[in-house]
N, C-alpha and C positions, 0 to 999 in steps of 0.2 A: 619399487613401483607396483602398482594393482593393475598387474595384467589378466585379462580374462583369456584362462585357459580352460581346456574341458574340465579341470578339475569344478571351476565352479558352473560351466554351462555344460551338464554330460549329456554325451547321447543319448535316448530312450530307445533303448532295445532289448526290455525286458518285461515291456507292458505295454497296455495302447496307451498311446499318448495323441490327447485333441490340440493339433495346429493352432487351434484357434485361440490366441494366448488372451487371458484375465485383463481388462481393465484396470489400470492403476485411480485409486483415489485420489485426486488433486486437488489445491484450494484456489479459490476466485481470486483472481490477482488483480485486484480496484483499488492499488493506494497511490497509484502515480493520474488515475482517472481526472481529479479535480484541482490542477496542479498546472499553470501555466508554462507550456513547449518552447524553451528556447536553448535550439542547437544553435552548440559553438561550431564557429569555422575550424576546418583545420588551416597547420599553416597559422594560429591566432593566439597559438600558447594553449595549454593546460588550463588558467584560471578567468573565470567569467564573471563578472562584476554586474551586479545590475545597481541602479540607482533612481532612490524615489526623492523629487521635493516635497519638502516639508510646506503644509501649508500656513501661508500668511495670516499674522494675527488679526481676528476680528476688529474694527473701530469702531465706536457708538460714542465719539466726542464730537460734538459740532465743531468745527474749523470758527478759525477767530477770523474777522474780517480785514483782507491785506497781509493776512500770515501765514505763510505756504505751511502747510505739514510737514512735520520728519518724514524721508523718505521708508521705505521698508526695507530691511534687510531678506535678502533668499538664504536658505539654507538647505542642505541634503542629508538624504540619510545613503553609504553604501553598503551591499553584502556581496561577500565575495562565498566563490564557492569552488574550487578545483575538482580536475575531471580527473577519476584513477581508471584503474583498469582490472577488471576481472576477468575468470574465464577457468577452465577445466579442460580434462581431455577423457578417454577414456580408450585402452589397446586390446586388441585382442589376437589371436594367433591362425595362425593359417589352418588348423585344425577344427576350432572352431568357424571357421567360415566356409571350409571343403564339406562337412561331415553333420555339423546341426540341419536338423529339419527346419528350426525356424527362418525366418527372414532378419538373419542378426542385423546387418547391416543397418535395416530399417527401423526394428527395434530400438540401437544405438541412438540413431538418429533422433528418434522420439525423448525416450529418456533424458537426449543432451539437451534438448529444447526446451523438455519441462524443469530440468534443473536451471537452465538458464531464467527464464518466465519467473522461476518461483525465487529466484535469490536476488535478482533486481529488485521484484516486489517489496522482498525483506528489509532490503538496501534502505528502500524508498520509507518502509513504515517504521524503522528505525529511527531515521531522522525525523518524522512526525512526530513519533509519541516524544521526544526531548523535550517538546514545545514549554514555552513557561507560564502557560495558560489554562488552569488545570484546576475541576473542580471534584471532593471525594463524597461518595454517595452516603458515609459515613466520617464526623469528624473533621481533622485538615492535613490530616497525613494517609500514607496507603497502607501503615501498619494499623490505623481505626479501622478501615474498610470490613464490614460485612452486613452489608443490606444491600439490595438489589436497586437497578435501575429504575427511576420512578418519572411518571410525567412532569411531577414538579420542577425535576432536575432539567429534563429537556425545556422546560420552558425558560429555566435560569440561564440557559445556553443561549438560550434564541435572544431573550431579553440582555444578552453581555453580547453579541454579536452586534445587534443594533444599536445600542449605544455606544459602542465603536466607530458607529458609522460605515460599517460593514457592505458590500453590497452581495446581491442575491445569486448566486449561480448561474447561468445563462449559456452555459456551455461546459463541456468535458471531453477529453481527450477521445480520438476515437479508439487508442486502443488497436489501431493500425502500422503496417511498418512503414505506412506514410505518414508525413506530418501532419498532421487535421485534427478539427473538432466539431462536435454535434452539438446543432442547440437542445437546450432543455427548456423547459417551463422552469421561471424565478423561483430559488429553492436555496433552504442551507439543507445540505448532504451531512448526515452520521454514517458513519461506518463501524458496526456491532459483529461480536462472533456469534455465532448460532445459537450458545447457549444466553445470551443476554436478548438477541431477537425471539426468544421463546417468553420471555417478560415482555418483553415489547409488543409484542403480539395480543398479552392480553391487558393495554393500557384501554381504559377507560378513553373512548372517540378518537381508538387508532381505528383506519383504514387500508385492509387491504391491497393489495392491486388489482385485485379482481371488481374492487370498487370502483375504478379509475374513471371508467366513464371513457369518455374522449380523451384521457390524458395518457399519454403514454409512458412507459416505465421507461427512467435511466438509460438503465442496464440490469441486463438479466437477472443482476444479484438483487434486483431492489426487492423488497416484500413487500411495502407500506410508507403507510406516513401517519403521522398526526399534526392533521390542521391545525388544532391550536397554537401549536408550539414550530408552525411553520418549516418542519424536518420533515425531508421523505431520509427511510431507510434503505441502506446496503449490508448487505453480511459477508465475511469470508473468515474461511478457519485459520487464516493471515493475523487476524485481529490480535493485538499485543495480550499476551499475559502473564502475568508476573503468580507463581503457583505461591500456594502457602505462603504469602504477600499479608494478607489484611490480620486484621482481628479473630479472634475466636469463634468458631464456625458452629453459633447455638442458636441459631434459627430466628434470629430478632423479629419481633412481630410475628412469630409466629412461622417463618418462612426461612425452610433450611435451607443451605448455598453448597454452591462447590467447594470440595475441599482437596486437593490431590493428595493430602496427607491424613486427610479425614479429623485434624485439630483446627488449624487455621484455613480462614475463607482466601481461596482463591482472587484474584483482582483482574477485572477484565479492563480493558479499556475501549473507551467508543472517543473515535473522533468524529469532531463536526466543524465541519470548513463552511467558510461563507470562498469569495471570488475571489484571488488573487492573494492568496493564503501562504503557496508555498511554488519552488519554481521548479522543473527538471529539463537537465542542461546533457542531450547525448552529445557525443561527438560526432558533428555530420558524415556521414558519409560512413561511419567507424561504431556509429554507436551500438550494434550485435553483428558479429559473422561467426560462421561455421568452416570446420577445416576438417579437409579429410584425406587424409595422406594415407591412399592405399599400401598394400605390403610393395616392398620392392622401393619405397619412394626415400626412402632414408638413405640410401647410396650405403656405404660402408657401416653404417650402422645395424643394419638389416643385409648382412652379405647376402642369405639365402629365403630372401620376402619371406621371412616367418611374421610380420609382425608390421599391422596396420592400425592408423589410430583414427579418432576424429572428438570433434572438441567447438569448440565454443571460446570466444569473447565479446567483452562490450566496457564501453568506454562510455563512462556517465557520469555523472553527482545531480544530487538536489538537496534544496536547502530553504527554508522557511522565510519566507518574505517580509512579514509582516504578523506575529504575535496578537495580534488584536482582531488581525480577520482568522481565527480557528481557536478552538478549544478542545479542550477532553473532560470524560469522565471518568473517571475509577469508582468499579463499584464491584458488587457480586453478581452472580448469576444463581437463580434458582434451582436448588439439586434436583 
């Protein structure tokens, strides 16, 4: 087990040392944002089914006079989706908690919370990028890939969403540990990593936030949009990528890309959700809690409270609703 002892938290008592501990770098965690909220009961089983009918066939046959119609038949579509269970902990020793300067306890705390925030996220964008709805910014595979994200592409997306028959975004999770959602202004949502929003950035009649006017941004992460193509943008360092994934990283058009190998182009992926795209199912009442079993709390396993822990779980799934309201891209990003 990785118990934190002074060996890896030591005392500072051989230099000044500032209390005031470093900022950890974190990424934006917006992939459960635009994803319909439905907690299962406990007490209701493990596995959550949602179910959509199919819509009934068009008619454009005039009726014959005195001749009833065939009736229509109903049909459904289900998805099922099961709830698992994650979670961590992390110990440390009575030495460390008598003799550090820091505020371990709270520290702990924090860390657990940002491990938890960031591996749900991952959960969630895991199961996005699978989607079977997938266009490559080079080619039709993600080993062509090496060209960068273009307006053309976003416009392809916007133009495959509505001929879906897709509807607009109108809300988003709030991202609260209560259940709720915020309205938006009518929108389909991309979600790009920083290096793909640095192309985005300089699309020919992208805008801004600072251009918004009266309209207000998402969520903090958004940067932009471009009107024609109907997407406002979000970015996080979450965004799926597949390194050394694409094509030969020789600068097509002129425009070198990411490389983590410095031979083949990196491949980012942007999704773009229209409404009712995909679903996430916590377990009410169960879907995160925090545990923290001071030293002394193990009974016999801790005879002399050397040794306290605290930890995290959550009980969730999500899962894609509907294939035809979201897409992706795969593409490069500009080195």
């Amino acid at each position: 087990m990785a118990v934190q002892s002074t060996v890896e938290i030591p005392s500072a008592v051989s230099e000044f040392y500032d209390r005031t501990l470093l900022d950890r770098a974190l990424p934006e965690l917006n992939h459960e944002l635009f994803g319909q909220i439905r907690p299962l009961e406990t007490a209701m089983g493990l596995i959550i089914k949602f179910r959509r009918y199919n819509a009934l066939t068009t008619t454009v046959t005039p009726l014959t006079e005195g001749v009833p119609p065939s009736s229509d038949a109903m049909s459904k579509t289900d998805i099922t989706s099961t709830v698992k269970t994650y979670g961590a902990y992390v110990e440390w020793t009575d030495d460390v908690e008598l003799t550090s300067p820091d505020a371990i306890l709270t520290e702990l705390d924090e860390l657990e919370g940002e491990q938890a925030g960031q591996s749900i996220d991952l959960l969630r964008r895991d199961t996005l990028v699978a989607g079977t709805s997938v266009s490559y910014a080079t080619g039709a595979q993600r080993g062509t890939v090496n060209t960068i994200l273009t307006t053309t592409l976003c416009a392809k997306a916007h133009r495959l969403l509505r001929a879906n028959n897709a509807s607009w975004l109108r809300t988003y999770l709030s991202g609260s540990t209560k259940v709720g959602t915020v309205p938006i202004r009518n929108s389909f949502v991309a979600l790009t990593h920083p290096h793909v929003g640095y192309d985005v950035r300089n699309f020919t009649g992208f805008r801004g936030i600072e251009e918004y006017g009266q309209i207000q941004p998402i969520h903090e992460t958004e940067y932009g949009a471009l009107p024609s193509a109907g997407i406002r943008f979000l970015e996080s360092t979450h965004a799926k990528i597949y390194t050394n994934a694409g094509a030969v990283a020789t600068g097509v058009g002129g425009v070198a890309v990411q490389s983590t190998g410095g031979t083949s182009a990196d491949v980012y992926v942007t999704l773009i959700f229209a409404a009712n795209a995909f679903g996430v199912v916590p377990l009410r009442g169960n879907a995160m809690k925090s545990f923290l079993k001071p030293r002394g709390s193990s009974g016999v396993a801790d005879p002399v409270d050397q040794i306290g822990t605290l930890g995290w779980k959550a009980k969730t799934t999500q899962v894609i609703l509907n294939d035809n309201f979201m897409t992706r891209i795969e593409s490069s990003a500009s080195a």
